[in-house]
C-alpha positions in Angstrom: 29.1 6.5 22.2 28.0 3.6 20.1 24.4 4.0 18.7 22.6 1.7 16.8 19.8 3.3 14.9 17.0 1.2 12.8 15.1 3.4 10.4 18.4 5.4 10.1 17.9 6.3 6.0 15.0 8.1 6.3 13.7 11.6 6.5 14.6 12.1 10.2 17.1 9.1 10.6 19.9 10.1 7.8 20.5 13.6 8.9 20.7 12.3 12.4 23.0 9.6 12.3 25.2 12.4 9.8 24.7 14.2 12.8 25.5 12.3 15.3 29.2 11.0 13.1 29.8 14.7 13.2 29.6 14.7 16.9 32.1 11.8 16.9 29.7 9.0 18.1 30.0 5.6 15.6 27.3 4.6 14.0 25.8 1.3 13.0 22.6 2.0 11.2 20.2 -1.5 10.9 18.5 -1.1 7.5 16.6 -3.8 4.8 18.2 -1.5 2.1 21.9 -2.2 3.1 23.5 -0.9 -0.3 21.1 2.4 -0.7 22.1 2.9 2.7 25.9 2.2 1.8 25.7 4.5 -0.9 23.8 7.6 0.8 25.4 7.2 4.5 29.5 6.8 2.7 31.7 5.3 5.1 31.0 7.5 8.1 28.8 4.6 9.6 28.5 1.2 9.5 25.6 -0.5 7.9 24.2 -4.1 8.9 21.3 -5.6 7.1 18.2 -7.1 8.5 14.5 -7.4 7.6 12.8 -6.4 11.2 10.9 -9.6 11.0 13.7 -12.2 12.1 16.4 -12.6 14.2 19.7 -12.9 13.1 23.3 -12.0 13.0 22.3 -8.4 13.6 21.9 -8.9 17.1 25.4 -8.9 17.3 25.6 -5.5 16.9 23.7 -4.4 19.9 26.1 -6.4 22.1 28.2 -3.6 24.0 26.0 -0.5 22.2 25.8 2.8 24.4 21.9 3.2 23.5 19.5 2.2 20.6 17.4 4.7 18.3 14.5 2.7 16.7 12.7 5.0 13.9 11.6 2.2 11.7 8.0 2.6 10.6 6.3 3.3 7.6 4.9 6.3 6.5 1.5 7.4 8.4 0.1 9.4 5.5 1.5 8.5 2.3 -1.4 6.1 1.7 -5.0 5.7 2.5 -5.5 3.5 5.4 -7.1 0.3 4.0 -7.1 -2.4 6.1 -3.5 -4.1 4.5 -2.2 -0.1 4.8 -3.1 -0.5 8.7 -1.7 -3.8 8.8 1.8 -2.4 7.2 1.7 0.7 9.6 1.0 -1.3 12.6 4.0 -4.5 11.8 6.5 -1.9 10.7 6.4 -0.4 14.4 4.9 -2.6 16.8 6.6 -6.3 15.3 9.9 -4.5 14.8 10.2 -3.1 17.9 9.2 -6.7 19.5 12.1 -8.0 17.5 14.2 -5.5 18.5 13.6 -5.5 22.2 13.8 -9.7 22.3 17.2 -9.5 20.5 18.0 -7.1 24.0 16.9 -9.4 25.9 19.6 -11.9 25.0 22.3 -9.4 25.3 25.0 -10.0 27.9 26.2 -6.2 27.8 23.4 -3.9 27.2 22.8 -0.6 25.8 22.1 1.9 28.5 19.3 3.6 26.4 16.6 2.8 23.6 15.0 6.4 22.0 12.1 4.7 20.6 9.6 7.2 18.4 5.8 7.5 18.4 3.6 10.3 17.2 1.2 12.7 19.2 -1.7 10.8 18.1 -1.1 9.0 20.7 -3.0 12.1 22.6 -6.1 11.5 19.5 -8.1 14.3 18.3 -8.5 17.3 20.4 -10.0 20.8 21.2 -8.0 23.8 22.5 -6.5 21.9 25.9 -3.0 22.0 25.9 -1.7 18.4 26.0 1.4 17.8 28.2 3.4 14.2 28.2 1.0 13.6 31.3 -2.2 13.9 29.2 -4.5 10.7 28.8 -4.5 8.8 25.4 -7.1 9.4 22.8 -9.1 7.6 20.4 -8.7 6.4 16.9 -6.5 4.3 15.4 -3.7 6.1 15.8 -4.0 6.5 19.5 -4.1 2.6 19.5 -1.6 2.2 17.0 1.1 4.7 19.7 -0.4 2.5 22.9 0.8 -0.7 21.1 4.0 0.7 19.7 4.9 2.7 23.1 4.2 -0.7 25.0 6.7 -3.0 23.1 9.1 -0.9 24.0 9.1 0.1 27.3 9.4 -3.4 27.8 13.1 -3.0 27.7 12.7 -1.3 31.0 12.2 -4.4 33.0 16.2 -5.2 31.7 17.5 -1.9 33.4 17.5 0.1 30.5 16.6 4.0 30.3 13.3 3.9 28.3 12.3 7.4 25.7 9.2 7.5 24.0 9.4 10.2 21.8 5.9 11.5 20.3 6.7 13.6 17.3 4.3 16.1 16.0 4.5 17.8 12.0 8.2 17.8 10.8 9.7 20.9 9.1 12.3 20.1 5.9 12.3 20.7 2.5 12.3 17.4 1.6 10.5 15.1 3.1 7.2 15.2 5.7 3.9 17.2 5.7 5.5 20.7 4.2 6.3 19.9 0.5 2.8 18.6 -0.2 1.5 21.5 1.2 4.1 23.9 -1.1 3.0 23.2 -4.5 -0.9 25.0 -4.3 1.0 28.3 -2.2 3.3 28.4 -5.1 0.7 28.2 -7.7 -1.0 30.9 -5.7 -4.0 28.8 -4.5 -3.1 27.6 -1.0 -4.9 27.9 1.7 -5.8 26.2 5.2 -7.5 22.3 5.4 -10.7 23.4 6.9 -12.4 24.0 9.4 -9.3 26.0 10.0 -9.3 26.0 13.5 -7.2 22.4 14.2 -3.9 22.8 16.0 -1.0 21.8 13.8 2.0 21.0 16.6 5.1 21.2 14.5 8.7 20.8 14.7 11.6 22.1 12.5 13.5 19.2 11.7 16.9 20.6 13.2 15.1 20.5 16.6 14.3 17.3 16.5 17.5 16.0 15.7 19.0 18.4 18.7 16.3 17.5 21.0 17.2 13.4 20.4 20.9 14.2 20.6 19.6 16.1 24.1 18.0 13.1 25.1 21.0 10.7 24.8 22.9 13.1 26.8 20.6 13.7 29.1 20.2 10.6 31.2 17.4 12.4 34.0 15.1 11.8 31.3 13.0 9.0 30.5 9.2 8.0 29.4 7.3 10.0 26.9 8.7 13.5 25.4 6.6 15.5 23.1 8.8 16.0 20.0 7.3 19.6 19.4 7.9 23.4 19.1 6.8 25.4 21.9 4.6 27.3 19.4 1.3 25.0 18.3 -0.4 27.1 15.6 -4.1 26.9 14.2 -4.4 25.4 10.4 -5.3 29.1 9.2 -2.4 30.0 10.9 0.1 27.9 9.6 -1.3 28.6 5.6 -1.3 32.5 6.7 2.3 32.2 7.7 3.4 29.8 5.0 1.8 32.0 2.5 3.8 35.3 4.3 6.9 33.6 3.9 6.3 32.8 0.7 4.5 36.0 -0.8 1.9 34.1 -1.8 -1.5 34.5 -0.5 -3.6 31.7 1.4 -6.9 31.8 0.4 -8.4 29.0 -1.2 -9.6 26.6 1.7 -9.2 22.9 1.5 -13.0 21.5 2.4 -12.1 18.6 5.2 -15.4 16.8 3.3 -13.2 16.6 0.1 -10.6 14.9 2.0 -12.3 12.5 3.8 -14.1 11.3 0.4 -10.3 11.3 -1.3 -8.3 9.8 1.7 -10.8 7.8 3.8 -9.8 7.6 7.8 -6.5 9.7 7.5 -8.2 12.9 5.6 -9.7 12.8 9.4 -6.1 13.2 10.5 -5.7 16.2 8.4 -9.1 17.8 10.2 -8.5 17.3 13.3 -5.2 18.1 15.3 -3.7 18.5 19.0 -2.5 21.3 20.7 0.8 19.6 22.2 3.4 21.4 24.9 7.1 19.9 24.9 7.2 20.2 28.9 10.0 17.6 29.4 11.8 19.4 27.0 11.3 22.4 28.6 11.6 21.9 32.0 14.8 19.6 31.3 16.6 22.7 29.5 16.3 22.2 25.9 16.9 25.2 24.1 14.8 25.2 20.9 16.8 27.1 17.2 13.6 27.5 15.9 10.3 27.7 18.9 8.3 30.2 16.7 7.0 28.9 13.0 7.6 32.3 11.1 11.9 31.6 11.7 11.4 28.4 11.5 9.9 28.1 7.9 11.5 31.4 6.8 15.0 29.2 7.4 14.0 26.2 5.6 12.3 28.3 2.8 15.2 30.6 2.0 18.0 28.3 1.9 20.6 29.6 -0.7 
């Protein structure tokens, strides 16, 4: 297939569209950084610049494309949320993805698919219910932040196209995400859980979500939201005691939520509250997970070499 990715240098989107050459799709990754992205990707894909504000001569390259992946966003929780971080979080996925699905509009041949991502805060904070792609959305600004985001795209269903939503929950790697911020205090032996403790934490190792959107392309009986998760949600203690286990390092210094909140404003609330998320779709539909349980799953990213 042709697939055009935006967001395609990134944490989730460079391994993927590495992945996806090696499964002898091509490549054309839409990207504001065109030589970084020249020099990391080689010559395995074809880059094509744009800003994800205008249109331009990058429309061209959706014209006859198999499906569209659009990843572009800006990090949730590299920042505190002050009103211009909001405002960059909220144009960086809901005025992209406008942009995007106008310049599909115009297209005379178009693709069959458009993967778009969102998070599981779309689902808000919540207590020990298991939350299913049919669950209701939350509150917060990050449930409002998904609606809008989720909206502009599955606009590009009223032009025929096959329309995926997928709402990602923590990514495993090494190098990038939620777990390398949380390595440094296990290593220097005083890790421990964000309090109160008891907050689901719905992860996914990061190979899984590359097989699971590599699934999805493939797997054309599936559209509308897919939880992006492992089958295993774990509690914050949880997580820390099995981080620390595979790390023989012990987890026992909490993180007081109050601290955060104080430090990070609105998203150390993020960091206290979680959502105990179920990947039916992905289930039902026959998507075998390499890593469902968290103990493999960090063990393999952990102990690499």
């Amino acid at each position: 297939m042709h697939i055009v990715v935006t967001g395609g240098t990134g944490f989730i989107g460079r391994p993927l569209c590495a992945s996806l050459t090696q499964e002898g799709h091509r490549v054309t990754i839409l990207t504001r950084r065109k030589e970084e992205a020249q020099r990391s990707c080689g010559s395995t894909v074809m880059v094509v610049e744009w800003n994800g504000k205008e249109a331009g001569a990058w429309e061209h390259s959706l014209e006859g494309a198999d499906a569209v992946i659009s990843l572009a966003g800006a990090p949730i929780a590299d920042a505190r949320w002050t009103d211009a971080r909001k405002r960059l979080l909220i144009e960086s996925r809901v005025l992209t993805t406008r942009l995007l699905v106008e310049a599909l509009s115009r297209r005379s041949s178009k693709p069959r698919t458009l993967i778009s991502a969102s998070g599981i805060g779309y689902y808000g904070a919540s207590d020990d219910r298991v939350l299913d792609e049919g669950a209701a959305r939350g509150q917060g600004f990050l449930a409002d932040l998904c609606l809008q985001w989720e909206a502009e795209a599955l606009r590009t269903a009223q032009f025929g196209m096959r329309v995926v939503i997928v709402r990602t929950g923590m990514v495993l790697e090494q190098d990038g995400g939620a777990l390398p911020k949380m390595l440094l205090p296990f290593r220097l032996f005083a890790g421990g859980p964000i309090m109160p403790g008891t907050q689901w934490v719905s992860w996914i190792h990061r190979r899984d979500h590359i097989g699971l959107m590599q699934w999805l392309l493939a797997t054309p009986s599936v559209s509308g939201p897919v939880n992006a998760v492992a089958p295993e949600a774990v509690t914050m203690h949880r997580f820390c005691e099995v981080l620390g286990g595979v790390l023989h390092r012990p987890s026992w210094l909490p993180v007081p939520g109050f601290a955060l909140r104080v430090a990070l404003g609105e998203l150390g609330t993020l960091m206290t509250t979680g959502q105990r998320v179920r990947p039916a779709k992905a289930l039902s539909g026959g998507y075998v997970f390499h890593y469902p349980t968290l103990e493999p799953a960090l063990r393999a990213i952990l102990t690499k070499g």
